[in-house]
C-alpha positions in Angstrom: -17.5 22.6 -16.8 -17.0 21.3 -13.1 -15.7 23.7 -10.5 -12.8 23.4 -8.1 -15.9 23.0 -5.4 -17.8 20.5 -7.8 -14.7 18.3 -8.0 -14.0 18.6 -3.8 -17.3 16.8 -3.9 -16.4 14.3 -6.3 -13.0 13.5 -4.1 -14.9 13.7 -0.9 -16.8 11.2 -2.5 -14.3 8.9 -3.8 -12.3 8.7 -0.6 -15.3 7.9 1.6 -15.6 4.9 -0.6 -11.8 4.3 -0.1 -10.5 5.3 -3.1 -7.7 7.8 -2.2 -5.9 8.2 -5.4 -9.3 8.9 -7.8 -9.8 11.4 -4.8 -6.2 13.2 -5.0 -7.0 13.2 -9.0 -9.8 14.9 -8.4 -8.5 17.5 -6.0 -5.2 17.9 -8.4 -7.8 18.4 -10.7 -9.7 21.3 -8.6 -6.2 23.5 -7.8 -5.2 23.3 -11.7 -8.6 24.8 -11.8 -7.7 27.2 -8.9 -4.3 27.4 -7.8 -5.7 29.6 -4.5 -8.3 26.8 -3.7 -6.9 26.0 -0.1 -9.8 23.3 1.1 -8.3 21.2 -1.8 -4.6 21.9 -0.9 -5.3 21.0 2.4 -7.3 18.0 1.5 -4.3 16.6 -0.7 -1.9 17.2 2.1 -3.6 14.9 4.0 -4.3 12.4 1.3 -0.9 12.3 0.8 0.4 11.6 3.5 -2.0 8.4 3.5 -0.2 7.6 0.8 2.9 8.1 1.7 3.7 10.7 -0.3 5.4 13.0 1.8 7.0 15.5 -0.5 3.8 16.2 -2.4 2.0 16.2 1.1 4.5 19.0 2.3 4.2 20.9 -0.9 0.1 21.1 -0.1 0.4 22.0 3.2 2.8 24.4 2.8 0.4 26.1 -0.4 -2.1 26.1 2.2 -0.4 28.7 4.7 0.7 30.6 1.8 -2.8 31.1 0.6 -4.0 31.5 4.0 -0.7 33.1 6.3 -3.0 34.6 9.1 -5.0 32.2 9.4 -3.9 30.4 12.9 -5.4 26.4 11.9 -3.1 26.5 8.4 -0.3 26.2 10.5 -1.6 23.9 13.1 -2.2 21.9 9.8 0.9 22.2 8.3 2.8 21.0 12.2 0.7 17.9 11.5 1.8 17.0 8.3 5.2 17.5 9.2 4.8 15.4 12.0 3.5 12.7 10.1 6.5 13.1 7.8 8.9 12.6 10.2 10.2 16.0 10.2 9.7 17.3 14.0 12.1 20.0 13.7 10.0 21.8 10.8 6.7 20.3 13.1 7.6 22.4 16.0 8.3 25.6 13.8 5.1 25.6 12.3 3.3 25.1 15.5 5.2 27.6 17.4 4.2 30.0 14.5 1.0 29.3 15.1 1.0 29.1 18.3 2.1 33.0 18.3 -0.3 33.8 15.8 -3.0 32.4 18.4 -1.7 34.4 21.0 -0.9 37.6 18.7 3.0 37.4 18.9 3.5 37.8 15.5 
């Protein structure tokens, strides 16, 4: 049985050759496998926001800083995404948060 790191692979794969949604089944695939897996949730955070998907893009990002809260890039991440959602308000929050936790202002 593939692993949550055997199908990353197999979705890094598939969107190299351009094929985004076979890669965000893939990576869907891998966090059903491990819900704590945050190289896919991040992965399908920016997929989907290819996509246009910005509700499911969100969602990923969002997993990814609860899987990872100290971890200073998860929230530079998760600014991004909301950026490219449109939602600046949320984009600043996140990067302020990160900013802090940077800085160790948290």
């Amino acid at each position: 049985m593939a692993t949550a790191y055997d199908l990353y692979d197999e979705a890094i794969a598939l969107r190299d050759a351009g094929e985004k949604p076979g890669a965000v089944a893939k990576l869907e695939a891998a966090v059903a496998l491990d819900p704590e897996f945050a190289i896919g949730h991040g992965l399908l955070a920016k997929l989907y926001v290819d996509l246009a998907e910005s509700d499911k893009a969100i969602f990923h990002a969002k997993r990814v800083v609860e899987i990872e809260p100290d971890d200073t890039f998860s929230y530079t991440a998760l600014s991004i995404i909301y950026q490219r959602c449109g939602k600046i308000p949320e984009a600043e929050h996140a990067k302020a948060i990160a900013f802090n936790k940077q800085h160790g202002l948290d």
